[in-house]
N, CA and C atoms as a LAMMPS dump frame, in Angstrom:
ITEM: TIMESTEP
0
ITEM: NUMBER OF ATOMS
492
ITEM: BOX BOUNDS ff ff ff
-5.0000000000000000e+02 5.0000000000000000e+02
-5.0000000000000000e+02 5.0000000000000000e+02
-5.0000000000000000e+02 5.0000000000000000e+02
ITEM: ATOMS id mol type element x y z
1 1 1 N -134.311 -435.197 -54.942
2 1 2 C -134.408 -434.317 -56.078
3 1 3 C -135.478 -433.245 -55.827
4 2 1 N -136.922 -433.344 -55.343
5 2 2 C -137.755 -433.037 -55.177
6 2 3 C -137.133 -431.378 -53.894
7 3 1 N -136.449 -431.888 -53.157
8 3 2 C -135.831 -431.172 -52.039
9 3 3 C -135.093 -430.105 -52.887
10 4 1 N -134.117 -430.548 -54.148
11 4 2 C -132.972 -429.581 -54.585
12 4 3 C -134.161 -428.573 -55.091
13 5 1 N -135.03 -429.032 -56.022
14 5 2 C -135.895 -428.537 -56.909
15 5 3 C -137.014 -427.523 -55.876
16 6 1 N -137.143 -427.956 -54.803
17 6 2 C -138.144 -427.191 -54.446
18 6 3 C -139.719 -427.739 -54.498
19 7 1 N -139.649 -428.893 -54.826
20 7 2 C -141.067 -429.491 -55.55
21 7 3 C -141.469 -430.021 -54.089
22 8 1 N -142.753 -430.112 -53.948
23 8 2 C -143.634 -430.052 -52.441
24 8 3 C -143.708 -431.727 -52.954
25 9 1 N -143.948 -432.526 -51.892
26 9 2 C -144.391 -433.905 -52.121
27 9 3 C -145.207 -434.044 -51.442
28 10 1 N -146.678 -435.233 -51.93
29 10 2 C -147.727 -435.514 -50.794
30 10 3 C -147.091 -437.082 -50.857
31 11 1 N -147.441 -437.993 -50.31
32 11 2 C -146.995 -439.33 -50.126
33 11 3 C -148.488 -440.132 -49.301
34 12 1 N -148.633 -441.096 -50.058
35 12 2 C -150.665 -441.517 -49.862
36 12 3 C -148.525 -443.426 -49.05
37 13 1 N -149.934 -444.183 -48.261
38 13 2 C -149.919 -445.381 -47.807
39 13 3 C -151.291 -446.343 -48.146
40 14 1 N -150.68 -447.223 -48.438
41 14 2 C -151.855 -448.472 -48.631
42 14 3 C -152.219 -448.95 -48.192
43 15 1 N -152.94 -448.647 -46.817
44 15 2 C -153.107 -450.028 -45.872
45 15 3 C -151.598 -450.132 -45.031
46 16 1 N -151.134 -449.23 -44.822
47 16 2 C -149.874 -449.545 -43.868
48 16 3 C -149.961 -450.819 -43.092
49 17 1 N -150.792 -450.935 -42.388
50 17 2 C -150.992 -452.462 -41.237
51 17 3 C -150.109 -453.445 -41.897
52 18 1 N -150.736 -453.6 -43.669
53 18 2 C -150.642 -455.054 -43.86
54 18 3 C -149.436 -454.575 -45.019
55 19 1 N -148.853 -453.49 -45.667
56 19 2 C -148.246 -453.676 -46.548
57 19 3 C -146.839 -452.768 -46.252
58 20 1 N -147.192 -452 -45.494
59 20 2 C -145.681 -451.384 -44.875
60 20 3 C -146.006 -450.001 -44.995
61 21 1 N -144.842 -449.412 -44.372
62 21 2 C -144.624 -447.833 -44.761
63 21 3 C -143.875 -447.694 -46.298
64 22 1 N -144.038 -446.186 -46.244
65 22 2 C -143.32 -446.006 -48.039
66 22 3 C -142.155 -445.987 -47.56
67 23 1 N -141.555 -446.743 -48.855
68 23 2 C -139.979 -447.288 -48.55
69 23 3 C -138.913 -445.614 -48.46
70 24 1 N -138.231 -445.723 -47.608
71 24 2 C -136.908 -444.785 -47.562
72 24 3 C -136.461 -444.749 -48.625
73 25 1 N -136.08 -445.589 -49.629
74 25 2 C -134.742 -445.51 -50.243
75 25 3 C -135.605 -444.254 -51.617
76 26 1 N -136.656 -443.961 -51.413
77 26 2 C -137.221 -443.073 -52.261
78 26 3 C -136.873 -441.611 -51.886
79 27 1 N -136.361 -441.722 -50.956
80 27 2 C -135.98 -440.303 -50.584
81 27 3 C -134.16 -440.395 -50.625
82 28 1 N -133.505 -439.308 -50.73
83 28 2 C -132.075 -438.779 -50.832
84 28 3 C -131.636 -439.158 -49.524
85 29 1 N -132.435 -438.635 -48.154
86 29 2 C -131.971 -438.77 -46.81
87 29 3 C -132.395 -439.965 -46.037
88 30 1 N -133.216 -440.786 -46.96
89 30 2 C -133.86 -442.157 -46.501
90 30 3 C -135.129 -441.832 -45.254
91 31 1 N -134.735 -441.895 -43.948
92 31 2 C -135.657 -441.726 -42.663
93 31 3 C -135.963 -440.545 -42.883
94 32 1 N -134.862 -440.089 -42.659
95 32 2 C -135.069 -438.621 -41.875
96 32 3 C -135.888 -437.68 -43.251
97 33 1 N -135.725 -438.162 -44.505
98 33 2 C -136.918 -437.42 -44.952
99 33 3 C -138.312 -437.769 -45.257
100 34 1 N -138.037 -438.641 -45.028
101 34 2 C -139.607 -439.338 -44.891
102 34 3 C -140.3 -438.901 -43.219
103 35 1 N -139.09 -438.849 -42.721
104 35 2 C -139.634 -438.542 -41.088
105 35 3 C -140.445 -436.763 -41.326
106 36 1 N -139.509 -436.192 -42.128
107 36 2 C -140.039 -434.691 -42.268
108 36 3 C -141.414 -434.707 -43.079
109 37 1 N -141.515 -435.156 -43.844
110 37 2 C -142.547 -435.263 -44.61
111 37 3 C -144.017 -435.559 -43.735
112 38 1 N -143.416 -436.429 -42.694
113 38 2 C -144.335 -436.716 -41.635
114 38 3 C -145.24 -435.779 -40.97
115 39 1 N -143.521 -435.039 -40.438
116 39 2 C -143.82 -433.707 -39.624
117 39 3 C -144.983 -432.606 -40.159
118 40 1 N -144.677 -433.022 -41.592
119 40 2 C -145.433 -431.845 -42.313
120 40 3 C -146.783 -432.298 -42.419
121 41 1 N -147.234 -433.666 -42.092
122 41 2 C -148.447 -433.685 -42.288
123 41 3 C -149.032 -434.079 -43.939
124 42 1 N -147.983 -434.518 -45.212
125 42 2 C -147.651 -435.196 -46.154
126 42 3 C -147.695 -436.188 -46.037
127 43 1 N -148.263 -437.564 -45.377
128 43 2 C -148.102 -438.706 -45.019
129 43 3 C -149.518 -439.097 -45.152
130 44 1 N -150.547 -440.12 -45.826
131 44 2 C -151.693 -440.044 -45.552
132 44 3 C -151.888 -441.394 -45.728
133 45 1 N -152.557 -441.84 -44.601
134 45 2 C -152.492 -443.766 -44.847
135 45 3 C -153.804 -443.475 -45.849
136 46 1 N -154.271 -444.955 -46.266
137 46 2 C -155.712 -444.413 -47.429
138 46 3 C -155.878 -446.42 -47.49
139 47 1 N -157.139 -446.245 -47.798
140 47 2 C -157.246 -447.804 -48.23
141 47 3 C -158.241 -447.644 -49.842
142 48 1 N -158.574 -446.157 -50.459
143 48 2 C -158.817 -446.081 -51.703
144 48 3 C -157.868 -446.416 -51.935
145 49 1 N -157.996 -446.807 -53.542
146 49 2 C -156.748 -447.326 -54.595
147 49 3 C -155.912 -446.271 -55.144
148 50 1 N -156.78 -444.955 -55.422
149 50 2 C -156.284 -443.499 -56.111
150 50 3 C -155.893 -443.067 -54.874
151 51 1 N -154.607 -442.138 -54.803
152 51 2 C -154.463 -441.183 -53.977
153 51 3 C -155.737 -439.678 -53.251
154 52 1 N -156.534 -439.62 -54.537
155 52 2 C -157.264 -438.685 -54.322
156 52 3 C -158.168 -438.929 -53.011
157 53 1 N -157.738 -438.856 -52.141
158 53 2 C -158.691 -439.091 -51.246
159 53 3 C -159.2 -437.64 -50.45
160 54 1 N -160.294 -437.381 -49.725
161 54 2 C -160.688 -436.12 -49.356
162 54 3 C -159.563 -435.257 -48.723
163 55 1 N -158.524 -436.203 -47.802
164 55 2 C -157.659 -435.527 -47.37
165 55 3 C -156.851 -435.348 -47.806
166 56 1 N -156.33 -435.399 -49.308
167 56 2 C -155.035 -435.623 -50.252
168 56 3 C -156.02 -434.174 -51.272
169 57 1 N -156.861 -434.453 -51.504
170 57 2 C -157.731 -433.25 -52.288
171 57 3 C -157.838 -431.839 -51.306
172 58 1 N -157.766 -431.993 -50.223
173 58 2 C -157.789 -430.698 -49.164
174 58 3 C -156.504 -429.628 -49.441
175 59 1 N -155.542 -430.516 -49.039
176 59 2 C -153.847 -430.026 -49.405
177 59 3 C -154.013 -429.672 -50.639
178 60 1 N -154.202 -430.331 -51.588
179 60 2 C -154.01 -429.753 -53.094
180 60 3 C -154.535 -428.854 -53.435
181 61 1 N -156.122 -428.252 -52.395
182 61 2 C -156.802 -427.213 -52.592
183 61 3 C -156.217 -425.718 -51.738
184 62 1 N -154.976 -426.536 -50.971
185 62 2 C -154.32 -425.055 -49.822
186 62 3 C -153.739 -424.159 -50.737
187 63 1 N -153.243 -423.088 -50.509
188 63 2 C -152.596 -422.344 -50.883
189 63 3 C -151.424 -422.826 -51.898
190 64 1 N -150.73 -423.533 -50.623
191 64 2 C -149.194 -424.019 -52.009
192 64 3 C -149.413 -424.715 -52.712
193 65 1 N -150.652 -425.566 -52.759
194 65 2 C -150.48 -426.347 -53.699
195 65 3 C -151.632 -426.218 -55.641
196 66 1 N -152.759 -424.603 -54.478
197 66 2 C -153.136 -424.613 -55.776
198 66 3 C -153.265 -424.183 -56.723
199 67 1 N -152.228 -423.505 -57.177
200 67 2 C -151.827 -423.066 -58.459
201 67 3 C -151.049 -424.367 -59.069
202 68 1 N -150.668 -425.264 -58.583
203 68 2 C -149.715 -426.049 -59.202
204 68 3 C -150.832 -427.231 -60.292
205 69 1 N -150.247 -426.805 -61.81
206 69 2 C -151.282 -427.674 -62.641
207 69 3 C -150.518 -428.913 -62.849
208 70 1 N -149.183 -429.306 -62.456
209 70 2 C -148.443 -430.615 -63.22
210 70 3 C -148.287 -431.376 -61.94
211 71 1 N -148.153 -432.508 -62.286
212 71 2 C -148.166 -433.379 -60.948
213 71 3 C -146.802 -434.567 -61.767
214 72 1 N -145.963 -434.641 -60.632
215 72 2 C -145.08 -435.863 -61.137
216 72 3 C -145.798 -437.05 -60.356
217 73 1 N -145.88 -438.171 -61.151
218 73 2 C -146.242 -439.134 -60.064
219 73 3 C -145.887 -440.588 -60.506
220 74 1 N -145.429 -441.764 -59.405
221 74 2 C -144.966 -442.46 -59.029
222 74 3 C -145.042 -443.373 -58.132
223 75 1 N -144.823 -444.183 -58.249
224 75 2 C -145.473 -445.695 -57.357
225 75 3 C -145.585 -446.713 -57.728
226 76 1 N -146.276 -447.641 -56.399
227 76 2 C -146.236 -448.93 -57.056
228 76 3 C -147.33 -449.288 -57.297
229 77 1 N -147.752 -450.354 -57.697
230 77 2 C -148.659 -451.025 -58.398
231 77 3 C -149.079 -450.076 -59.586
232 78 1 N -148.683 -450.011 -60.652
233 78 2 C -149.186 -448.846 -61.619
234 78 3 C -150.187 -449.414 -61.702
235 79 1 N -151.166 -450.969 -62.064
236 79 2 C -152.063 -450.909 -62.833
237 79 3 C -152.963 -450.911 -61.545
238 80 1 N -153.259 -450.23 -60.356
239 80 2 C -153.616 -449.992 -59.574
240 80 3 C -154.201 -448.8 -58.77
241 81 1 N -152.941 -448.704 -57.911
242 81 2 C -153.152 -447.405 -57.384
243 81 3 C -152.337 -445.686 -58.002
244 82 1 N -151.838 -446.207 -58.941
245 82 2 C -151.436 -445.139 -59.931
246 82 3 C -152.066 -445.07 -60.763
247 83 1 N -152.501 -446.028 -61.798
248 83 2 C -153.482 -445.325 -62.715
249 83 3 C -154.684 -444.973 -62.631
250 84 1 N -155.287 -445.268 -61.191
251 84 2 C -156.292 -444.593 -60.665
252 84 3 C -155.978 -443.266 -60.13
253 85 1 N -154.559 -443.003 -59.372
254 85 2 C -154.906 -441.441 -58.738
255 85 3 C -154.536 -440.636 -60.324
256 86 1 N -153.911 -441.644 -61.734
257 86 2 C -153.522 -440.976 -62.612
258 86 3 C -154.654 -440.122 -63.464
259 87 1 N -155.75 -441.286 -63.491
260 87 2 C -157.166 -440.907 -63.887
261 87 3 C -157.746 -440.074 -63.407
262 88 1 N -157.963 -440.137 -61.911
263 88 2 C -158.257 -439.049 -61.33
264 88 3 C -157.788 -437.71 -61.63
265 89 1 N -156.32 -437.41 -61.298
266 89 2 C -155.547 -436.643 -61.208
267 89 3 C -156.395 -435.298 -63.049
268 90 1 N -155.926 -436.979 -64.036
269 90 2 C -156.762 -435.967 -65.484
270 90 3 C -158.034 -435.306 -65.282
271 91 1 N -158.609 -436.462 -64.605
272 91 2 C -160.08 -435.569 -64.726
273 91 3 C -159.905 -434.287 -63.89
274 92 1 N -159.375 -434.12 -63.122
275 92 2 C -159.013 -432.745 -62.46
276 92 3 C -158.503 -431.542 -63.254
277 93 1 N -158.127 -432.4 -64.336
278 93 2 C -157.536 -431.124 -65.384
279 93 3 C -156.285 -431.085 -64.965
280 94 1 N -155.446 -432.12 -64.483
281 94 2 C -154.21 -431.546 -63.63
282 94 3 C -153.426 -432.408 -65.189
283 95 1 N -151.883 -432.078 -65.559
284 95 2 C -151.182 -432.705 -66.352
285 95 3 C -150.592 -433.132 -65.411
286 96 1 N -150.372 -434.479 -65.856
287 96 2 C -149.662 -435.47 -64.789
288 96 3 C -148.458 -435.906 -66.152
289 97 1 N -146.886 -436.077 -65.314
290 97 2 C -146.158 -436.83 -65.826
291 97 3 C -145.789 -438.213 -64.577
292 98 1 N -145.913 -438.99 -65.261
293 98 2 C -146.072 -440.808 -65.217
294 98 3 C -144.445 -440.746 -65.026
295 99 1 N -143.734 -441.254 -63.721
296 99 2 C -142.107 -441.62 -63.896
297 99 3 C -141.725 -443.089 -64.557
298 100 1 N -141.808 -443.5 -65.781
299 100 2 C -142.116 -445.157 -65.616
300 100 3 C -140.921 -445.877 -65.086
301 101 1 N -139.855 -445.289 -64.589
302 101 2 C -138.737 -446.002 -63.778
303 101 3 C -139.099 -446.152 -62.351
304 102 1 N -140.233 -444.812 -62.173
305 102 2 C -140.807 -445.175 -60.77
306 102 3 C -142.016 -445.302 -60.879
307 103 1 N -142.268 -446.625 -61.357
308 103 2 C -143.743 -447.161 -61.285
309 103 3 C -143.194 -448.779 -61.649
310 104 1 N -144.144 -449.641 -60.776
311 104 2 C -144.039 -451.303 -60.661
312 104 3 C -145.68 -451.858 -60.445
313 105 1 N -145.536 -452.751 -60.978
314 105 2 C -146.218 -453.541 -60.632
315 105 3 C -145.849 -455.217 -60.938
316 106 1 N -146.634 -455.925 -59.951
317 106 2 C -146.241 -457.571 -59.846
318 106 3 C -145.914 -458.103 -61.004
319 107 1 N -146.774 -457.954 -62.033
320 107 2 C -146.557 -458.553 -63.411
321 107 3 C -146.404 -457.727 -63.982
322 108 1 N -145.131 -457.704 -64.797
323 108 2 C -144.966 -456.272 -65.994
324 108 3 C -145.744 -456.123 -66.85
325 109 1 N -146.49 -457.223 -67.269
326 109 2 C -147.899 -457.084 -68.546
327 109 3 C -148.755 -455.723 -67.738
328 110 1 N -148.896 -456.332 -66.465
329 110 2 C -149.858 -455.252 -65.719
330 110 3 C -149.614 -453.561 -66.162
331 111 1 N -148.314 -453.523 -65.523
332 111 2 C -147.348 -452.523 -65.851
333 111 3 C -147.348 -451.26 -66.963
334 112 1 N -147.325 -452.674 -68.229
335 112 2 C -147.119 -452.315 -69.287
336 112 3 C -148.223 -451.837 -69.96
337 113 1 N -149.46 -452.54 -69.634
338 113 2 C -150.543 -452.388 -70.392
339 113 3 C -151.102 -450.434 -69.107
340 114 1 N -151.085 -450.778 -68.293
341 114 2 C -151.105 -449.733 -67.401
342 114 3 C -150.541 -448.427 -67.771
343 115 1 N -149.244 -448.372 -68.707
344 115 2 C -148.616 -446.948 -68.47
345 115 3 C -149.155 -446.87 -70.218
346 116 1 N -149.603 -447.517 -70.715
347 116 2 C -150.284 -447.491 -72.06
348 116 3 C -151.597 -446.5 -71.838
349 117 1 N -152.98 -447.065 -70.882
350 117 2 C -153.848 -446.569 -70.624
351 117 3 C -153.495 -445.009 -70.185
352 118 1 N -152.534 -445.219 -68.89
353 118 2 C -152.614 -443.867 -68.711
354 118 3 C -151.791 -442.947 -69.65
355 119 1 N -150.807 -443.107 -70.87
356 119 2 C -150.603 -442.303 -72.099
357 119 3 C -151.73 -441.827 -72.706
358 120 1 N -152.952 -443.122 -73.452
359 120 2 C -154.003 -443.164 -73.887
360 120 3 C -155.171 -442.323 -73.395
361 121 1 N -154.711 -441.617 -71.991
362 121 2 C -156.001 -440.815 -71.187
363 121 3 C -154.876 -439.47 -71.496
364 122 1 N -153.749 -439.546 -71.797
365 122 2 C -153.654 -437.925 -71.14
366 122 3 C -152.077 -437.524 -70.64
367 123 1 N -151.889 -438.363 -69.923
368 123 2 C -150.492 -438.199 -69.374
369 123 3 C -149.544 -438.628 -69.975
370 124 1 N -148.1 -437.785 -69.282
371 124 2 C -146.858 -437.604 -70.256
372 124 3 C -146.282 -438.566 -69.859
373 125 1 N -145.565 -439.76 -70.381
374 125 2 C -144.423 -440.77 -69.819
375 125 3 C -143.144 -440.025 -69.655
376 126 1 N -142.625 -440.465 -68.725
377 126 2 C -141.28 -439.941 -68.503
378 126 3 C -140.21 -441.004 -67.503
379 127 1 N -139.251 -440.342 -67.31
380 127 2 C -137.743 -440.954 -66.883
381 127 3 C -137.976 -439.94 -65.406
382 128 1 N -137.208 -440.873 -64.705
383 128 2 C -136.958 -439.905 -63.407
384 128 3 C -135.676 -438.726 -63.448
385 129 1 N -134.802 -439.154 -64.714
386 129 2 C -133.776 -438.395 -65.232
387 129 3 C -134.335 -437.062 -66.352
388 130 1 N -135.018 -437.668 -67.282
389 130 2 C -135.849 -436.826 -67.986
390 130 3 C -136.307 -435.629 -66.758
391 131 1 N -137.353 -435.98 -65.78
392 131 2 C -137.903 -435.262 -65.648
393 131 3 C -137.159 -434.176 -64.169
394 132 1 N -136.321 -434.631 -63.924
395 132 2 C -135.435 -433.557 -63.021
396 132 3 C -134.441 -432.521 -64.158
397 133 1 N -134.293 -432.891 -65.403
398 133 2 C -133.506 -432.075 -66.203
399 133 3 C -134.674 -431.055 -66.856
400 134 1 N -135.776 -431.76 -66.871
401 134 2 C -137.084 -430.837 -67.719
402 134 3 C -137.308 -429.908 -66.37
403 135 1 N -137.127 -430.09 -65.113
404 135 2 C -137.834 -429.031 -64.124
405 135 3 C -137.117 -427.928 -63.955
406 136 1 N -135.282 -428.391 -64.219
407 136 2 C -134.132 -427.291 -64.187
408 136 3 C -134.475 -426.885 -65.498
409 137 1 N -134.562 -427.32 -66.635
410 137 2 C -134.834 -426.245 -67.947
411 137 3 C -132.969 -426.075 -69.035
412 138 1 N -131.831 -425.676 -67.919
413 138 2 C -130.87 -425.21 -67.533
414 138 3 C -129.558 -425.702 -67.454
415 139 1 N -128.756 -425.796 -67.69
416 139 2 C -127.213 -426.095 -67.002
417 139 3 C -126.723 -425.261 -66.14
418 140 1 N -127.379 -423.586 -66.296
419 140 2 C -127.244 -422.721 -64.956
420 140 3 C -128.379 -422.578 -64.025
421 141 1 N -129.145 -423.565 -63.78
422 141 2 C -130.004 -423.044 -62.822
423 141 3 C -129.124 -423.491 -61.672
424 142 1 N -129.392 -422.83 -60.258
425 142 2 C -128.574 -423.005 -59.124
426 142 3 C -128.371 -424.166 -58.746
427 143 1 N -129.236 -425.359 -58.843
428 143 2 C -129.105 -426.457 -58.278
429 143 3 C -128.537 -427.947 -59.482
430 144 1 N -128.093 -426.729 -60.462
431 144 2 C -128.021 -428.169 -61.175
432 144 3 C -126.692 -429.419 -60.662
433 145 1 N -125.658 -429.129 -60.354
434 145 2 C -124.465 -429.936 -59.734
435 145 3 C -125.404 -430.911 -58.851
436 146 1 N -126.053 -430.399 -57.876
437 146 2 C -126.43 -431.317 -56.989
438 146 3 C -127.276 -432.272 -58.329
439 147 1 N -128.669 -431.462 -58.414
440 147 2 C -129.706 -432.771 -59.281
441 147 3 C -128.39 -433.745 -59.47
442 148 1 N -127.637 -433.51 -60.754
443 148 2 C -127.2 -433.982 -61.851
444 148 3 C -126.308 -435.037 -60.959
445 149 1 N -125.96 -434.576 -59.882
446 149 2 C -124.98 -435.459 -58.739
447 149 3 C -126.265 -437.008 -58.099
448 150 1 N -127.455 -436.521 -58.287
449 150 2 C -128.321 -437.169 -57.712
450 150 3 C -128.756 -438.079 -58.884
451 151 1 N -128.839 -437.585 -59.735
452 151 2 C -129.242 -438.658 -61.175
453 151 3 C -128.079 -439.507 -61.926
454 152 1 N -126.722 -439.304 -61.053
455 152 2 C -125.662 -440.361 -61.872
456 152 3 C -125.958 -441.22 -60.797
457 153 1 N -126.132 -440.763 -59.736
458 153 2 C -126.072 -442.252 -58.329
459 153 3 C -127.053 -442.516 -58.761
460 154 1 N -128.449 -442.415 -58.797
461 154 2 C -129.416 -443.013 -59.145
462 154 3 C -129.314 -443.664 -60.474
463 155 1 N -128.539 -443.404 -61.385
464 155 2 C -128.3 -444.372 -62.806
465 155 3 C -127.479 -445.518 -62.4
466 156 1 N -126.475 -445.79 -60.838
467 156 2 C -125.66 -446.909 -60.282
468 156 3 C -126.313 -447.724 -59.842
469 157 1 N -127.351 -447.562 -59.252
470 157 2 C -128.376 -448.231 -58.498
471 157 3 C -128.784 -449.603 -59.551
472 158 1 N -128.742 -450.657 -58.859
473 158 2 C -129.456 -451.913 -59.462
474 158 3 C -130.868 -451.786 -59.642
475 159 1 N -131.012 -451.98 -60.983
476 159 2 C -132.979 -452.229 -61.331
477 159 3 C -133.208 -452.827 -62.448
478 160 1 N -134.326 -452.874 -62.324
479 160 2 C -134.984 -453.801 -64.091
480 160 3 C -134.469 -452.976 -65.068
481 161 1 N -134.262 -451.985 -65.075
482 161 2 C -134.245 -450.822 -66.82
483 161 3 C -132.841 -450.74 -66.875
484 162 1 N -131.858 -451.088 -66.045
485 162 2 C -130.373 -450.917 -66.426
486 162 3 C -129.569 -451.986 -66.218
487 163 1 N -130.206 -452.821 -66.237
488 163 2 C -129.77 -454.176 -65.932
489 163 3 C -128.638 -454.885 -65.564
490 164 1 N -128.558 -454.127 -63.985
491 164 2 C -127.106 -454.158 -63.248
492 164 3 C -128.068 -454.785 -61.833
């Protein structure tokens, strides 16, 4: 979606060694866009909990990225390493929208009480559907067929919120 839209992605790792790379199936092209993302230098292992790390704050300070005041963001462990880069992210003055279809954590209490706090600080809850229809605005913006092609497969997909 991020690709149709035009939207730049940074992508933080946790400790890769012990917990893995960020999963493919988050991307449209699986490898190969995660492989690009690579290329670009978007890839940042980190063992802080927040994304904000000096080298995740550098990029956001380049050119493309700093005019940009809204941040979509997403991940796992919300009551973790998301509502820390979420906290962060506010105190930056940045508006962050929260995907809560793409955010997990081990125990949903965690979860739950997690996407509470970060409402309670500032940020917008949202749908991963919500928020690709809020970025088109549109039914004529150029890319809508594709998004809209990308958000019915993603509504087929097995998960906790559609309970297939």
């Amino acid at each position: 979606m991020a690709n149709e839209l035009s939207v730049p992605i940074i992508a933080t790792q946790q400790y890769t060694k012990v917990f893995g790379p960020t999963v493919t199936d988050c991307f449209a092209n699986g490898q190969e866009d995660l492989d690009r993302l690579v290329g670009m230098g978007r890839v940042f292992e980190k063992k802080k909990f927040s994304m904000m790390t000096d080298q995740v704050q550098e990029l956001m300070g380049s050119e493309e990225f700093r005019d940009r005041h809204s941040i979509v963001l997403f991940g796992i462990e919300a009551h973790v390493c998301v509502q820390q880069t979420c906290l962060d992210l506010l105190e930056m003055g940045k508006e962050v929208h929260v995907v809560c279809d793409g955010v997990s954590s081990q125990q949903s209490f965690d979860r739950e009480i997690a996407l509470g706090r970060m409402a309670h600080a500032g940020a917008f809850l949202t749908t991963a559907q919500s928020i690709a229809f809020m970025l088109m605005q549109t039914a004529d913006h150029p890319n809508f067929k594709a998004v809209s092609k990308l958000t019915v497969n993603h509504m087929k997909l097995p998960n906790e919120f559609n309970n297939k």
